[in-house]
C-alpha positions in Angstrom: 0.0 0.0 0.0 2.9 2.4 0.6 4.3 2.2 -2.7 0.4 3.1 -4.5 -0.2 5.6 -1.7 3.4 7.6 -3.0 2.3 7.0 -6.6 -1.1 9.1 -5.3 1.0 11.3 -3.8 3.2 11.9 -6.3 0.7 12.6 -9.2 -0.4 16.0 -6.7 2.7 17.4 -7.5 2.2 18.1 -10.8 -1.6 19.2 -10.4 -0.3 21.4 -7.7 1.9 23.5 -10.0 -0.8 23.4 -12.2 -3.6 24.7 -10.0 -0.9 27.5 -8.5 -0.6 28.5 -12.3 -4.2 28.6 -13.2 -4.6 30.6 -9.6 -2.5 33.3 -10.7 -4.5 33.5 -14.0 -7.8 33.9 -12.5 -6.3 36.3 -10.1 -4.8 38.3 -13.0 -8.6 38.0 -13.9 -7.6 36.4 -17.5 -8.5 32.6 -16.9 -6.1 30.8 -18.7 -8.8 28.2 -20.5 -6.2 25.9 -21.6 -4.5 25.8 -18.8 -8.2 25.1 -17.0 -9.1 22.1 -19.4 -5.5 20.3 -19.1 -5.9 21.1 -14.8 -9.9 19.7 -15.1 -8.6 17.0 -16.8 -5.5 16.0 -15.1 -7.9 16.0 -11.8 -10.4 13.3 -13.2 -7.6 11.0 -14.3 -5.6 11.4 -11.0 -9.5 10.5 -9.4 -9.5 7.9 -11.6 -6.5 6.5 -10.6 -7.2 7.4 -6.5 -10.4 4.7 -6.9 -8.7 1.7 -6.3 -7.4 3.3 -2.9 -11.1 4.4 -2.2 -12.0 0.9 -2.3 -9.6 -0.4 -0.2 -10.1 2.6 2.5 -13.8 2.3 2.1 -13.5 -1.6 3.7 -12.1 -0.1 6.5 -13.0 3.7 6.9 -16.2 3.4 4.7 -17.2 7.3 6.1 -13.8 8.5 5.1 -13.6 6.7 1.7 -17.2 8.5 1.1 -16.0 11.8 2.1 -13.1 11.7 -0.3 -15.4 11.1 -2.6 -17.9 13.2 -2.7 -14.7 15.8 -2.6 -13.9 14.6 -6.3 -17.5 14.6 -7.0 -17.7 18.0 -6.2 -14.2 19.2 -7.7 -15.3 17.8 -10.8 -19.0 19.6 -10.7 -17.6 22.7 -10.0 -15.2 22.0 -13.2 -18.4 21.8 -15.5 -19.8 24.1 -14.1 -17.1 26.7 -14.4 -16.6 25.4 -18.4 -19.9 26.2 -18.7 -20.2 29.5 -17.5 -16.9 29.9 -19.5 -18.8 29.4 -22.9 -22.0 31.2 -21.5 -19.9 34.5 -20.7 -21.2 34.8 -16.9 -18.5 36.6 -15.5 -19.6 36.8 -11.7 -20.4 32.8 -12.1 -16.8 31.9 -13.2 -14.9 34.0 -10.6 -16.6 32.5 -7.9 -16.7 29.1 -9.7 -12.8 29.1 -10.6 -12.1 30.5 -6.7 -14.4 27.4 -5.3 -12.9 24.7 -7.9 -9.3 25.7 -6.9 -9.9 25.8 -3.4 -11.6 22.5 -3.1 -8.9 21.0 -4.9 -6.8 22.0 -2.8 -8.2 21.2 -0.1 -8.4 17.5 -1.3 -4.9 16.9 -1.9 -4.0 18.6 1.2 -6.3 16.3 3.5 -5.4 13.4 1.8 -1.5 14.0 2.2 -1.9 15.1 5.4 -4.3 13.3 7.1 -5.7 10.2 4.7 -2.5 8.6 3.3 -0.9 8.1 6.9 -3.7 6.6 8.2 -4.1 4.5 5.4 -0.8 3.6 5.1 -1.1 2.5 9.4 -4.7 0.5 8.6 -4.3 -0.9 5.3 
């Protein structure tokens, strides 16, 4: 379990850069929309890849497991969401939107690095 937990752990680093880039563009208040699809879609293969995990947490910290999930549930929402307000032009939607996807994201990789891979790594 270590040795998938570090793989986990090592696909945030790249996201991370990648989400710190696409924060400075919506700060600059030009979202980089590129930038935005290759971040939204980076995040659903790294949840992809972060199921397996799920369903060996989920065995033994079924609450936990279904938290983490309904984090990438919502991540990836909020990323349709914002594309959408993107192609509709609703300016006050995607601030708010591309604020809320970045922090949630995160958030994610923060709580499971911090908090979710070392227990894991102790319980499974």
């Amino acid at each position: 379990m270590r040795a998938e937990l570090t793989v986990l752990a090592n696909e945030h680093r790249p996201l991370e850069a990648a989400l710190d880039r696409l924060a400075e563009s919506v700060l600059s208040g030009h979202i980089d929309t590129a930038l935005l699809a290759s971040v939204a879609e980076g995040i659903a293969l790294h949840y992809v890849h972060e199921e397996e995990f799920l369903s060996a947490l989920e065995a033994q910290e079924p609450a936990l497991a279904a938290k983490l999930r309904a984090q990438h549930n919502e991540v990836l929402e909020l990323s349709s969401q914002l594309h959408d307000s993107l192609q509709a032009g609703n300016a006050s939607d995607v601030s708010y939107l591309a604020r809320r996807f970045l922090a949630m994201a995160q958030h994610n990789m923060i709580e499971e690095e911090r908090d979710v891979f070392p227990l894991a790594d102790g319980c499974l």
